[in-house]
N, C-alpha and C positions, 0 to 999 in steps of 0.2 A: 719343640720348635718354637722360634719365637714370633711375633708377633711382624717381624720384618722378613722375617724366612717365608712367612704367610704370606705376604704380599708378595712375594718373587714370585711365588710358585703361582699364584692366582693372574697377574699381569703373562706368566707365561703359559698361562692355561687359554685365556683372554687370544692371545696372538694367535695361536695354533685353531683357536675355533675362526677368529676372524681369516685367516688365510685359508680354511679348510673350505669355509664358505663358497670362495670365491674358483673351488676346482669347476674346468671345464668355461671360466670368463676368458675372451678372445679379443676381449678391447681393451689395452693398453691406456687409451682414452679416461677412461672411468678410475683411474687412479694417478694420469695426469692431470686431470679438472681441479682433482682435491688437492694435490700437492706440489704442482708446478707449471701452473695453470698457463704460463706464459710458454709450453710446449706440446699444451694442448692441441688437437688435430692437425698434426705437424707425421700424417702417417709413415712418411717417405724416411724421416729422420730418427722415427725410431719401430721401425715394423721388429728388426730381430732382435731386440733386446732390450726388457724394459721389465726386469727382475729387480734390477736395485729402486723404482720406482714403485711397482709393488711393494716392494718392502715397507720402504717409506711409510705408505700407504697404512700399512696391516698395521704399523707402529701409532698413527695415526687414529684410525681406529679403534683400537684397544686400551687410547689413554694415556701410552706413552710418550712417541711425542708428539709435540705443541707449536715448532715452527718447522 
């Protein structure tokens, strides 16, 4: 294994601990603040889905990404 194969594997080790974290969080809020803050407590506009902002978020967290 190389030395870049290592780091795939550890960034996606990284993401699965940071999203495992966050089982049973019920505020969308707390990963609007970090990543798109400009639809932060905007509850009405995103109550039923706000998965791909998670996302974001977990990528965020773990190092990946940066903006």
């Amino acid at each position: 294994m190389t030395s870049e194969t290592g780091e795939a594997i550890d960034a996606r080790q990284a993401l699965v601990v940071w999203a495992l974290n966050e089982l049973g969080e019920q505020d969308p809020n707390k990963y609007y603040r970090v990543c798109a803050s400009q639809f932060a407590d905007r509850r009405a506009e995103h109550s039923g889905s706000w998965c791909g902002i998670f996302c974001l978020w977990v990528l965020h967290e773990a190092g990946i990404a940066t903006d």
